[in-house]
N, C-alpha and C positions, 0 to 999 in steps of 0.2 A: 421581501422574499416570502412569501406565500408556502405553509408548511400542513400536508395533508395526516392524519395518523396512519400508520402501517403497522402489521403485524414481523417481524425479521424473517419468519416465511415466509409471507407475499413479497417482502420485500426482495427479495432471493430469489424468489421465484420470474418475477417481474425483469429484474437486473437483466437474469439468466435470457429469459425469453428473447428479450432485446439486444442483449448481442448474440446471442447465436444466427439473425439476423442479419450481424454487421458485416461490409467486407475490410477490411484491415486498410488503414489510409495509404500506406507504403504498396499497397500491390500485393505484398508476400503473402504465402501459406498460413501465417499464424497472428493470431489476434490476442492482445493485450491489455489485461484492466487490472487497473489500481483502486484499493483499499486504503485511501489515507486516513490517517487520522493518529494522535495523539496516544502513546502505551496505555494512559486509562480508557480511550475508547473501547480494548478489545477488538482492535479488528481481523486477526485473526477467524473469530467467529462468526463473522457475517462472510471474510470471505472462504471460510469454510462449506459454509451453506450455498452461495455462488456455485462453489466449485462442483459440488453434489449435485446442484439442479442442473448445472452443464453436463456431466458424466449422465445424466438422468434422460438428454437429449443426445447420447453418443456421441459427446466430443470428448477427447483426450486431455484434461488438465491437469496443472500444473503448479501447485501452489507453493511461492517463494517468500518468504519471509525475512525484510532485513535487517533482520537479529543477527539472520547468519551471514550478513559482511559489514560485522563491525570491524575498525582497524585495530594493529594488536594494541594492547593498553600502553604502550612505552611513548604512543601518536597519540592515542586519546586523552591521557592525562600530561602531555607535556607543557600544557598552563595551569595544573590541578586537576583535579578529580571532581570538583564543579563547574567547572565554567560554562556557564549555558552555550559561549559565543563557538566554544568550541562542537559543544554538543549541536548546534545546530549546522556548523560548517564541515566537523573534520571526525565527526565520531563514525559514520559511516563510509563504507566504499566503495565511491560510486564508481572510481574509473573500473575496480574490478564487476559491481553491476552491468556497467556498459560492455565490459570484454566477456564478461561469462554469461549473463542472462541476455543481451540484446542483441548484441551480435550474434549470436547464434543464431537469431529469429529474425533476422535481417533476409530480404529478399536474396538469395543464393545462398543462404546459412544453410546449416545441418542438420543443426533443430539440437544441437546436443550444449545441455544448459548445466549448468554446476548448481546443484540446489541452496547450497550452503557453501562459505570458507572458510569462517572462524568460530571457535567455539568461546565466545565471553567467559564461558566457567572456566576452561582451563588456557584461556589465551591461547590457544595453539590451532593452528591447522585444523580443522575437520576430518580430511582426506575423504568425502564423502565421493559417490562415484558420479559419472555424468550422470545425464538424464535423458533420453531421445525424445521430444515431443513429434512425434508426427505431425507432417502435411494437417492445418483444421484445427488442429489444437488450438488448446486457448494455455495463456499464464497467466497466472494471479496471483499478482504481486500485491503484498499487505505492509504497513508500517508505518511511523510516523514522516513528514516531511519530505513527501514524496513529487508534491507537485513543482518544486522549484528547480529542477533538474534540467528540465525540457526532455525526460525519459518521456519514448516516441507511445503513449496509451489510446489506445485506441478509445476505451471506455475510459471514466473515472469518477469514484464515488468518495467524495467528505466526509468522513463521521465528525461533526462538528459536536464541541461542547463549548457552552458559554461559559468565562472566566471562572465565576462560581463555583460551577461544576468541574470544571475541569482541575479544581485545584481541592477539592472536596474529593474528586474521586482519586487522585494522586495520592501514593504512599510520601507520608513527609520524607523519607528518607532522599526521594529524589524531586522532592520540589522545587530543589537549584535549577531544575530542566525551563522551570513557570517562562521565564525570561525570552528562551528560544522559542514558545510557542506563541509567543505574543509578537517578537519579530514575524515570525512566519509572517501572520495575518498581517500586520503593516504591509511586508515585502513583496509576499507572494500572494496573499488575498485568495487562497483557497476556496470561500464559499462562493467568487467569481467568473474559478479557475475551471475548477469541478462541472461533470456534467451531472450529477448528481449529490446534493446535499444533505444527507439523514441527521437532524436535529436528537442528536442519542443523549441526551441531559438524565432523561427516567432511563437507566437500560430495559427497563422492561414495557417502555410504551416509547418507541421512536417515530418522527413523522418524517418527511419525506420532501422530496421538493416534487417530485415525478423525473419522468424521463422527459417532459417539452415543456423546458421552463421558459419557451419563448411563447409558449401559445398563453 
């Protein structure tokens, strides 16, 4: 795999350019990209900048984070409070991802997406309101272990870190996670998966795979 340096401007830039571009595989109105990668990659912040360079091209986005549908803690910790096996399979909530963010954006949807459902700090409900994405919108969705889902993305970008790093940039306190990201890559082979690979080891100097990693 062949890896170019980028600036996380150009990078964003670039992303943006190319799928604004895209038309959605499904048919439907609204177009779909995922930011995976690992809690230490930060992906939040790359795909914050996505989302700025699309609004920057007058599309409507929509940036989801799933932080906010983890299951309540009484699911997540009922093998412990570390169990990677869990954290990889049962911490988050995908059927409610699938009911609230996808369905919605499904050819005949509404467009109307719940941003958030659960609040990790106080366990409880969010109660946050919908969200209308207009016809053209785009969502961007960020977070870890995102590709093994089969969630329908149109785009999709890897913030890949090697072992090392990845376990260098992790707070010790949740390094019990190291386990489930290593299954990922076995299982799900992300940097395969992905149409896009950013090698983010340096945060402040990431390289790239580009967007035609077949040519």
């Amino acid at each position: 795999m062949r890896f170019e340096a980028i600036t996380w401007e150009r990078l964003a830039e670039s992303i943006a350019a190319h799928a604004d571009g895209l038309t959605p595989a499904d048919g439907g109105p609204w177009l779909r990209v995922a930011v995976d990668g690992a809690p230490a990659a930060r992906t939040g912040e790359p795909a914050g900048r996505i989302a700025e360079a699309l609004r920057v091209r007058g599309r409507a986005v929509l940036v989801v984070s799933t932080e906010g549908f983890l299951r309540p803690a009484s699911l997540r910790y009922e093998y412990g409070k570390e169990d990677p096996d869990s954290y990889a399979a049962g911490w988050f909530d995908t059927g409610a991802l699938w009911r609230e963010v996808f369905g919605p954006l499904e050819p005949g949807g509404d467009g109307r997406v719940l941003p958030d459902l659960w609040d990790p700090v106080t366990d409880r409900a969010t109660r946050s309101p919908y969200h209308r994405l207009p016809e053209g919108g785009v969502l961007v969705m960020h977070g870890p272990l995102l590709l093994g889902h089969w969630f329908p993305f149109d785009l999709s970008v890897h913030l890949r870190l090697s072992p090392g790093a990845l376990r260098r940039r992790t707070a010790e306190s949740e390094r019990w996670t190291l386990p489930a990201f290593a299954r990922y890559e076995d299982e799900v082979a992300p940097d395969g998966v992905a149409d896009v690979v950013v090698r983010a080891d340096d945060p402040l100097h990431p390289a790239w795979t580009g967007l035609d990693r077949g040519a």
